[in-house]
ZAFI-807313 format. One record per residue: x, y, z of N, C-alpha, C, O in turn. Coordinates in steps of 0.05 Angstrom, whole numbers, plus 5000, padded with zeros to 4 digits. Last residue first. Example, Ala and Ser with C-alpha at 12.3 -4.5 7.8 and 13.67 -1.06 7.14 Angstrom:
BEGIN
525749555142527349795143525850015157526850235161 526448865156524649105156526449345156528549345169 
# end
This chain:
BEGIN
588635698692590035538686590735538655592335378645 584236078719585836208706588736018691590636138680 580835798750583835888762585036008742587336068747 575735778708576235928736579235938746579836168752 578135418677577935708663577935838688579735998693 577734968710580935028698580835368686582635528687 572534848718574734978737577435018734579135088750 570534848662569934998685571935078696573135288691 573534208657574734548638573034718649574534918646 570433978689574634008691574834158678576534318685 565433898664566234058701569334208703570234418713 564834178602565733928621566134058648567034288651 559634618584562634388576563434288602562234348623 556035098557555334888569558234698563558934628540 554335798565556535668556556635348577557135338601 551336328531549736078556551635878546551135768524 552737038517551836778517552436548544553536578566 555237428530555937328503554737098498555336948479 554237598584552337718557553237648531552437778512 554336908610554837198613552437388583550337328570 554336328649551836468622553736808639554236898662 554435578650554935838661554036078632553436048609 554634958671552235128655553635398666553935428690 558434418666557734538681556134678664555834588641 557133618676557033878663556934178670554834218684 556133218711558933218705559333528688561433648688 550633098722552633058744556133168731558133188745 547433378695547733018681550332978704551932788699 549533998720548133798708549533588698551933578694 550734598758551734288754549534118737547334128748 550235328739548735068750550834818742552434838723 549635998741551735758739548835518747546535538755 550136698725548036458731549836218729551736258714 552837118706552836988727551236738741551436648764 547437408664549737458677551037298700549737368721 542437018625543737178657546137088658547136858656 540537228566543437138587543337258607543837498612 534137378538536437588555538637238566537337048572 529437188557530437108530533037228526534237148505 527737278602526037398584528037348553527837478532 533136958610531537078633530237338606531537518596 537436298612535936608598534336728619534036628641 538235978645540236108639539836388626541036608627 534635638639533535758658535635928664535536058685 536035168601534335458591534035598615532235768609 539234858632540635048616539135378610539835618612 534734668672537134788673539135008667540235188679 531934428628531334608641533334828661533135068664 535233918620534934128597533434478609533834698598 536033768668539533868656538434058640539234288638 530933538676531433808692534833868682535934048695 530333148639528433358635530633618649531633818637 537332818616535432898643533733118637535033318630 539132378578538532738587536232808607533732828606 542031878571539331908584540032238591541332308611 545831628513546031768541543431928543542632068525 547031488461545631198494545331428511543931368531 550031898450547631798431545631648445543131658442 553632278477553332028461550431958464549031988484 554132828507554232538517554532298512555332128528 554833188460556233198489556832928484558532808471 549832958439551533078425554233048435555832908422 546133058471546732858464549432798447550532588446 545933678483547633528505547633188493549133038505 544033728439547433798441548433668455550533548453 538733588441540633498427543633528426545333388415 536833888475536433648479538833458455540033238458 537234378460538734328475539233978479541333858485 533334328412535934328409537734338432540034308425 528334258449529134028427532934028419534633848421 528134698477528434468488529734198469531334028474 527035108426530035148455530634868463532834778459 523334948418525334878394527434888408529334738407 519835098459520234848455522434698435523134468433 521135698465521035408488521135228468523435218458 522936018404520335848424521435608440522435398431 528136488407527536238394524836098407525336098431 531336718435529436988417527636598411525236588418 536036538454533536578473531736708458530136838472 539236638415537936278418535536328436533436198435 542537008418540037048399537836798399535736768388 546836948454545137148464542237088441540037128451 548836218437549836538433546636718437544636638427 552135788476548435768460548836178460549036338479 556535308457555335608476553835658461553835608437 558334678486557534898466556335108479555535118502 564334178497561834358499561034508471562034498448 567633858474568434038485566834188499567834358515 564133508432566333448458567533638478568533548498 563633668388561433788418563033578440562433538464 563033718323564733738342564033838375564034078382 558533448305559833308316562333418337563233308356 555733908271555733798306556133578313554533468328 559634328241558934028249558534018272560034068290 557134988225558134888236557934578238555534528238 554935158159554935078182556234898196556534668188 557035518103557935298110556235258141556835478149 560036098089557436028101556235788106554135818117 564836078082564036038063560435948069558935798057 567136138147567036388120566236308098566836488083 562435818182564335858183564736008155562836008139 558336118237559135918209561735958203563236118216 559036338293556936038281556835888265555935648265 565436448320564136478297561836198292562435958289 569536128347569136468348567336538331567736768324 568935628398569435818365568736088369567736218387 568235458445571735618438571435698410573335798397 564334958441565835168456568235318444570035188434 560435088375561534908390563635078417564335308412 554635488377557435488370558735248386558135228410 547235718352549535538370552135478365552235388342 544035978320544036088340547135878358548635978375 543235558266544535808264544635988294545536208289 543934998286546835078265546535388262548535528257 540135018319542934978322545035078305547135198310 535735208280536335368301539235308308540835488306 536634718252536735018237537335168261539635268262 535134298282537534298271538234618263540334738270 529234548297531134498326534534498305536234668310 527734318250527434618257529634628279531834718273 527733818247528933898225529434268233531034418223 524433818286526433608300528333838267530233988272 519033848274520334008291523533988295524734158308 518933438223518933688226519733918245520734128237 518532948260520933098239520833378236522433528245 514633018297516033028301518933128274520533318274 510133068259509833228270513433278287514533498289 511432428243510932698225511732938235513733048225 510632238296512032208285513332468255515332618252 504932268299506232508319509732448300510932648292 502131968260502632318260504532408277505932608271 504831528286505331558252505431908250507332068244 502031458327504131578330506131568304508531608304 496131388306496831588324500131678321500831908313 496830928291497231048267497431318277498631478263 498130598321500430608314500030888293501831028282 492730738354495030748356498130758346500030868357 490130328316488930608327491430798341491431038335 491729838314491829958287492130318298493730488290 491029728375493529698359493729898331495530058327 485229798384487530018393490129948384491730138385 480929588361482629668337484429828353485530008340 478029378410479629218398481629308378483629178375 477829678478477929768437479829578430482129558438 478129488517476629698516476629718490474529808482 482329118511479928968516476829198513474529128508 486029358494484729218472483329158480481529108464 487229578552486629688530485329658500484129818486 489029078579486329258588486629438563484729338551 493428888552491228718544488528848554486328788545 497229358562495829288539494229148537492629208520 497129088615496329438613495529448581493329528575 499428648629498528718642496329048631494429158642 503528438585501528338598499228388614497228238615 507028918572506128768560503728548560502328498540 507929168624506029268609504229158583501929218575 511328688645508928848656506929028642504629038648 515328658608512928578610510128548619508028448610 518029168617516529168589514228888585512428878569 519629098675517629368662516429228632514029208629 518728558707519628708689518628838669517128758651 515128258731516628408750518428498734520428528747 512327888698511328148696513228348722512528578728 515027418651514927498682515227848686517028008682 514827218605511527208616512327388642510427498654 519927308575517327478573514427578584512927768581 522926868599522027118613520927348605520727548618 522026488563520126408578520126728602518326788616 522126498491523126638518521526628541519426768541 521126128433519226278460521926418482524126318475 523226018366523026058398521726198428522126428434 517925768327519325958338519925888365518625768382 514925368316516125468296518025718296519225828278 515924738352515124968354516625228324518925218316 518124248360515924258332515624568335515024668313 521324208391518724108401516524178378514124158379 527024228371525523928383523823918384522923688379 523624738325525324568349524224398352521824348346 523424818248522224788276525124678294527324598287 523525278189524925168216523125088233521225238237 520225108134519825188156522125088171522924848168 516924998066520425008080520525128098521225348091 510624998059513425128053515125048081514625038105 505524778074507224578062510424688057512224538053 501325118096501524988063503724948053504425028030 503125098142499824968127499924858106499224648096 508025348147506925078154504424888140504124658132 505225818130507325748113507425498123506625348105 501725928174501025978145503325798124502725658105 504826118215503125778216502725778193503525558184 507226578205508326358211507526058204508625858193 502426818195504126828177505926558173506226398154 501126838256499926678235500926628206500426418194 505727178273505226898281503626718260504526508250 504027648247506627528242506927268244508027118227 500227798273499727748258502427548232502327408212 501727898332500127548319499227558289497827378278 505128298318506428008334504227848330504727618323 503128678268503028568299504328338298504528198278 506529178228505428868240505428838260507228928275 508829678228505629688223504829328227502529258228 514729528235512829678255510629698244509529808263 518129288198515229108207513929278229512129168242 523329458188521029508161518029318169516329238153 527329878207524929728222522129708206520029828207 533829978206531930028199529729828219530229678239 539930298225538630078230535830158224535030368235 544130648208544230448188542030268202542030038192 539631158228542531118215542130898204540130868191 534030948242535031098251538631048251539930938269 527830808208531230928203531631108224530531318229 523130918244522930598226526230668210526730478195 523331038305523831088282523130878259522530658266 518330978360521030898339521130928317519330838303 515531368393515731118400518830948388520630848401 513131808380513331688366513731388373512631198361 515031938443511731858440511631798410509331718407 519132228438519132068453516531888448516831648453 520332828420519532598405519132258413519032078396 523532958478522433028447522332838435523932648437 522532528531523632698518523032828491521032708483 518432198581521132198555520932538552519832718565 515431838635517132048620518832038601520731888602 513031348662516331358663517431688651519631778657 508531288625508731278655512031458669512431668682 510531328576508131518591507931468615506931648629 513830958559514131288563512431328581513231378604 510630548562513130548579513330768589513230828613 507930608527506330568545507730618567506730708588 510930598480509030848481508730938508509031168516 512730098474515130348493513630598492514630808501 508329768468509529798490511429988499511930048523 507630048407505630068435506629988463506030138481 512229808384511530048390510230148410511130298427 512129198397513929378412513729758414514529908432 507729148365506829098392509529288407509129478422 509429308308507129478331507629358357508229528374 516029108313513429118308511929238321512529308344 523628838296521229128322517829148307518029238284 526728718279523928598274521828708290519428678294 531229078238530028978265527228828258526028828237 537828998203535029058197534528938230536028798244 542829558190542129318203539729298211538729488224 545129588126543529658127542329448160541229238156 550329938073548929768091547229768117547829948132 552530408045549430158039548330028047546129958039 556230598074554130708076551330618068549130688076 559730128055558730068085556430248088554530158100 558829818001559930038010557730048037555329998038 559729187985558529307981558729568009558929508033 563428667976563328917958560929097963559929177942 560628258006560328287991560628477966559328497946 565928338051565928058038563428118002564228047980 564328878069566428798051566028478046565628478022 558828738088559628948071561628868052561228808028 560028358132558728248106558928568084559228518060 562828618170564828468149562928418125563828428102 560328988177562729098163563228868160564728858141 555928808202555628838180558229028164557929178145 558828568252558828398229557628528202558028408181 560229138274562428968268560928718246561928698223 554729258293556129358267558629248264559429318242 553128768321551728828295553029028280552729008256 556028848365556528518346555128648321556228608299 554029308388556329348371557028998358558728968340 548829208388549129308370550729378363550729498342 549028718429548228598408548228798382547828708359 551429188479553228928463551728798431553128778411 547129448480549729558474551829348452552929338430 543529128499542429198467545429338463546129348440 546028828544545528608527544428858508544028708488 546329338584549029268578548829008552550928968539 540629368592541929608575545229598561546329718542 539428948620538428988599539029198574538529208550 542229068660543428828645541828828623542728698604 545329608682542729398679543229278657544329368638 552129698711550429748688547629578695547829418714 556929638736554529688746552629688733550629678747 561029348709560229578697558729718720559529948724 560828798725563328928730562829218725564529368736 555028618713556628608741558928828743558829018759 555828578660553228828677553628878710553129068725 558328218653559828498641557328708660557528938668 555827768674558327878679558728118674559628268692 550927818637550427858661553327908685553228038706 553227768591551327948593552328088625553528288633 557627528543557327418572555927708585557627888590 556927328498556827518503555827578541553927648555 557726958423556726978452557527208468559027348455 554726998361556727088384556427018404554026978408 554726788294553726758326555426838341557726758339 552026968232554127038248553026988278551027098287 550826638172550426658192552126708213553826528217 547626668097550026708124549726818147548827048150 543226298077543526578086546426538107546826398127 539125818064542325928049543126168049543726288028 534625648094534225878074536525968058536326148040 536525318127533825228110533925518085533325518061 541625578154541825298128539225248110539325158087 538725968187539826048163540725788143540425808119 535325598213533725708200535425818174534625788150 539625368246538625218225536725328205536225208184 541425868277543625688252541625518232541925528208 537425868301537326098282539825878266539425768245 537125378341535325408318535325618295533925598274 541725408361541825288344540025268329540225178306 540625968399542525918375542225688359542625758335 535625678423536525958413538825958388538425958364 539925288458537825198436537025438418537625398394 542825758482544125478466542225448443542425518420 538425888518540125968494541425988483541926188469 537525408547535025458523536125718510534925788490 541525258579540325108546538625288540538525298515 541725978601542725698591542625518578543825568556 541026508601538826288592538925998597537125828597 544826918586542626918612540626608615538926558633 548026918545548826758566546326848588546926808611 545627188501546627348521546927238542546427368562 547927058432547326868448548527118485550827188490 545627328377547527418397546027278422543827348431 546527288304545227158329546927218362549127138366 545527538240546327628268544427438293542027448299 544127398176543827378199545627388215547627258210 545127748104546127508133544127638159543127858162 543727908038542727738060544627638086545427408083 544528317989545927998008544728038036545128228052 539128617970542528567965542328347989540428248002 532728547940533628577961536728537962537028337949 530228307903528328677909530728737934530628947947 530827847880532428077875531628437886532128667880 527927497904526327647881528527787871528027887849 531627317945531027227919529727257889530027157866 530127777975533127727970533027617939533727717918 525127707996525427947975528627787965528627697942 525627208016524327267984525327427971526227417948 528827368056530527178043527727188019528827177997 524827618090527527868065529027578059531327648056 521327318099521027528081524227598069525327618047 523826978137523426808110521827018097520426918079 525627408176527227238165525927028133527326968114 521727518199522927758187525127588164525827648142 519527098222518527218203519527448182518627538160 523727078263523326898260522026998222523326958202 521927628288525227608268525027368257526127368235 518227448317517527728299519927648285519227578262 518626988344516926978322517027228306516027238283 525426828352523326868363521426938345522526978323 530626848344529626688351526926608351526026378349 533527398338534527198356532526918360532926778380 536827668299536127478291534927308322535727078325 538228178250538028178280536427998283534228048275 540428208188538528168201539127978229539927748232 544028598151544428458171542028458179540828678178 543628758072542528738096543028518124542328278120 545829138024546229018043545428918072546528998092 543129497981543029488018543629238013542229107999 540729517929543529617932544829567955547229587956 534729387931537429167917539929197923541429007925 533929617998532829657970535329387954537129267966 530130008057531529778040531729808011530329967999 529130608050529530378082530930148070533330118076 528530908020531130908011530930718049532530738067 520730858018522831038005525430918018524530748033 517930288051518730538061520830768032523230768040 518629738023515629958007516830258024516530468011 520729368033521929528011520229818008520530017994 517629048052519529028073521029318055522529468068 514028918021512529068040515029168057514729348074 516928477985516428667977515728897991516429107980 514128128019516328108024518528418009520528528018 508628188012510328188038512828188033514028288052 507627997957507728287968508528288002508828518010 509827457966511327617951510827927954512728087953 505927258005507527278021510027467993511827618003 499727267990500827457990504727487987506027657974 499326707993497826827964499027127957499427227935 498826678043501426508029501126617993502626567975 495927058070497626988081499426818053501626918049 489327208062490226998047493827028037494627038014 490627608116486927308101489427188091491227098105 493827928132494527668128492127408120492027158120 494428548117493328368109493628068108493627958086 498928888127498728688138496428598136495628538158 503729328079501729198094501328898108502828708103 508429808107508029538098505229448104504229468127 
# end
C-alpha cells in the first residue's frame, strides 16, 4: 500500500483502494472483521475500508471492540468512542468485555498474552456470525489488523534482543490464515496525519469529550514494558541516526520475508516427504497423496533420510511439527529444536539417544528413525503397556 500522504484527502480513494492492492488479502468477495480498539492506527483503518466498502472494492464491513477491563473509564470511554465511530460510518458493531486481568490470575498466564488470546477468539466467533448473517462463506472471511510499520520495527527490535525463531525477523506476515494486515508499509504518524487531514477538510470524523480524534492509551508511555521500552526508548535512537530507518527497514524485512517463504515452502516438502505422523507406516499415503499435518497430536518420527537434509531446513521443519504438536501460540524452545537434531549423528539416527523437551515431550531415535510424542506414551511403550 502506498503512503504518500502530501495531498492526504485528494488521495484517500487510492488509500482505500491501497488496503486491496496485496493479491487475494482483501477483495469484494471478503468479508471483513475489523479489530477495532480505538486508537489512531485502526482508528484509520476504519474510515479506509468503510470507502473501499463503499466503492464496492470491499464485502460487508463490521467492527470488533474488545473492552480488556485493565483501564477503567478510560476503557469504557474506549468503547464508546469505537460504537460511535461505527454509527458515523453505518458499520456493524460487536463489543465484548473480557475480564483480562482475572483470567491472567487464575491461568498464571501474562496478561498480555491472556488479552491477544481472548481478543482473537472474540474475533473468530464474531466473524462467524457476520459471515453467516451476510451469506458469505467463512473461508471468505477475513479478520483485518491495523498492525503498521511502527509495530513491525518494534517486534524486529524485540526479536533481536530476546531471540526468535525461523523467520522471526520478517517480523509479520501481512496473511496469516484468515487475519490480514493491509497497513504494514504505514507509519503510525503517517496515519495520524491522515487523521488530521480529514478534520481539515471538513469530512465526517469521530471525536471524544476532548476533541481528540483518537484514543490514546496512557500505558503506552510506560517504558517498564518491553514493547514500550523499545518503542520509546531504542527506536527514537535509531531514527535519530537515519531518518529513512522506518522506510529502510521495513523494506529490509520485505526481503527477508521473501527469503523466508521460500525456505519455509522447502521445510513443507521436506516434511511431507522425509516425516511420518507417530504410528504410520508409510510417508504417503498409496495414491501418492501426502501425509496431513494436522495429524501430530500424537507425535512424529523424522525417518533415517531427514538427516541427509541441510541444518537449517532440519530446523525450520522441526520447528514446525513441534508447532504442530503444540498449537500454533506455543513458544518452541531454540534448545527442544536442537535437541531433536542432535538425535542424528553425521546425518545417521543415534541408536538410543533420548532427551525431555518443551518439558512434556519425549525425543528417542533408533535406525528407523528420530521418534518425537508425548512423555505418557514414552513411558507406556517402555512398560510394554
Amino acid at each position: 500500500m502506498g503512503c504518500d500522504l502530501d495531498n492526504i484527502m485528494k488521495t484517500e480513494g487510492l488509500l482505500a483502494e491501497g488496503l486491496l492492492e496485496m493479491e487475494g488479502l482483501l477483495g469484494p468477495d471478503h468479508a471483513a472483521l475489523l479489530m477495532v480498539s480505538g486508537g489512531s492506527d485502526s482508528t484509520a483503518l476504519t474510515y479506509l475500508a468503510a470507502r473501499a466498502r463503499n466503492e464496492e472494492l470491499l464485502g460487508p464491513v463490521a467492527l470488533l471492540h474488545v473492552n480488556h477491563q485493565l483501564r477503567g473509564v478510560d476503557a469504557a470511554s474506549d468503547a464508546e468512542f469505537v460504537e460511535g465511530l461505527a454509527r458515523l460510518l453505518d458499520i456493524p458493531c460487536f463489543v465484548c468485555e473480557v475480564d483480562v486481568a482475572g483470567e491472567a490470575a487464575r491461568s498464571g498466564s501474562n496478561v498480555e498474552a491472556v488479552a491477544r488470546r481472548e481478543r482473537y477468539l472474540a474475533a473468530n466467533e464474531a466473524l462467524a456470525s457476520l459471515c453467516q448473517h451476510e451469506c458469505v462463506p467463512l473461508a471468505e472471511g477475513r479478520i483485518v489488523t491495523a498492525h503498521t510499520a511502527d509495530d513491525r520495527i518494534e517486534n524486529f527490535y524485540m526479536r533481536s534482543i530476546v531471540g526468535t525463531g525461523p523467520g522471526g525477523f520478517r517480523s509479520m506476515k501481512r496473511k496469516n490464515g484468515p487475519v490480514v494486515r493491509p497497513l504494514l508499509n504505514c507509519t503510525r504518524e503517517q496515519l495520524r496525519a491522515y487523521l488530521r487531514a480529514r478534520k481539515g477538510e471538513g469530512l465526517p470524523v469521530m471525536e471524544d469529550a476532548t476533541g481528540a480524534l483518537w484514543r490514546e492509551d496512557a500505558t503506552n508511555a510506560h517504558t517498564d514494558r518491553f514493547r514500550a521500552y523499545v518503542r520509546h526508548k531504542m527506536v527514537p535512537v535509531a531514527v535519530k541516526w537515519n531518518a529513512q530507518m522506518p522506510e529502510v527497514l521495513t523494506r529490509t524485512m520485505d526481503l527477508i520475508a521473501d527469503e523466508d517463504d521460500m525456505l519455509e515452502e522447502m521445510a513443507v516438502e521436506l516434511v511431507q516427504q522425509r516425516v511420518i505422523p507417530a504410528g504410520a507406516d508409510a510417508h504417503v499415503a498409496e495414491d501418492g497423496a501426502p501425509w496431513d499435518e494436522v495429524a501430530l497430536s500424537q507425535g512424529f518420527k523424522l525417518l533415517p533420510e531427514f538427516g541427509g537434509a541441510p541444518a537449517p531446513l532440519q530446523r525450520r521443519a522441526v520447528h514446525r511439527l513441534l508447532k504442530g504438536m503444540l498449537g500454533q501460540d506455543a513458544r518452541i524452545d531454540a534448545a527442544s529444536v536442537e535437541a531433536v537434531l542432535a538425535a542424528f549423528a553425521e546425518g545417521v539416527p543415534r541408536s538410543g539417544y533420548t532427551a525431555n523437551i518443551q518439558g512434556d515431550l519425549a525425543v528417542s531415535s533408533n535406525k528407523r528413525g528420530v521418534l518425537v510424542e508425548p512423555m505418557a506414551e514414552y513411558r507406556r511403550r517402555r512398560k510394554g503397556c
